[in-house]
N, C-alpha and C positions, 0 to 999 in steps of 0.2 A: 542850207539848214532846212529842215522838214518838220513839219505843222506840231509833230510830237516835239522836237526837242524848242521847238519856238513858245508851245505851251508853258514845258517846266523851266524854261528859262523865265520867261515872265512870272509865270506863279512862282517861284523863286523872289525873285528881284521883291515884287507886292509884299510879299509872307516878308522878306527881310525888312523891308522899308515900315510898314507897320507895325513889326515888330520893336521896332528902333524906336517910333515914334510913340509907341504905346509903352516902353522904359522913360523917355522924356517925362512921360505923363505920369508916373508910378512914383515920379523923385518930388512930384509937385504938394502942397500942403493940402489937406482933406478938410483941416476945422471949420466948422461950419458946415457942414454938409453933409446930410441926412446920410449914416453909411447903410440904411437898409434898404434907398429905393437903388434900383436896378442899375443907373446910371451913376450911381457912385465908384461902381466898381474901378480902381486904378488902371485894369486892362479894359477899358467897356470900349476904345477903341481897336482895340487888337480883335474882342469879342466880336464888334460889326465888320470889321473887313473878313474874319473869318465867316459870317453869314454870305456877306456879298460874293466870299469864294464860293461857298455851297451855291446858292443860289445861281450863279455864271456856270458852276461843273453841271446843274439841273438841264442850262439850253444848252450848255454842249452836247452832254449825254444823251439828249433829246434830238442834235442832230445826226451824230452818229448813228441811234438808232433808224433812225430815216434815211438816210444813207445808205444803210447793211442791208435793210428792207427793200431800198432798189436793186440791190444787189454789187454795193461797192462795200467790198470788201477791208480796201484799205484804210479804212478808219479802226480797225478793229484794235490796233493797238493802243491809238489813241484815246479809245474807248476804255480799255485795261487803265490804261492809264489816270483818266483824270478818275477813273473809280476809284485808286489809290488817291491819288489827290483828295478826295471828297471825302475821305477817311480821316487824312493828316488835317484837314478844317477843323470836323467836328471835333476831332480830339483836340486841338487847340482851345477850339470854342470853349470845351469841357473844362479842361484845363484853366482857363485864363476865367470861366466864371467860379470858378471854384478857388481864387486868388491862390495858383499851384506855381 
């Protein structure tokens, strides 16, 4: 297995697994709690693991570039990659604060 498919296999599994657990959370009762402040949201965990994905794709992307700049070339896909990655978060993010 190679560092790209070991990537989207984990970001995989995480994105499923908090997904799951952020439906757990959607089926739960809300009365009583303010639904305007931020942390009311039903998904507001599926919200912070999708930040924590941004945020993890920021030091990778950040390693790859350091990498290519020494002249390793092989990250390059990986690079491609979590840049997609980093796309499918925010739209989550966007998504899931916008109760879609």
């Amino acid at each position: 297995m190679n560092r790209r498919d070991l990537i989207l296999g984990a970001s995989a599994v995480a994105l499923t697994a908090v997904t799951a657990k952020a439906a757990d959370h959607a089926g739960h009762d809300m009365a009583g709690h303010d639904m305007h402040s931020p942390g009311a949201n039903k998904y507001a965990p599926l919200i912070r693991a999708a930040a924590i994905c941004q945020s993890e794709g920021d030091l990778c992307i950040a390693h790859c570039v350091t990498a290519m700049k020494a002249g390793d070339i092989t990250l390059a896909e990986c690079l491609r990659t979590v840049t997609e990655m980093m796309a499918l978060c925010a739209a989550t993010s966007k998504l899931a604060a916008l109760d879609s």
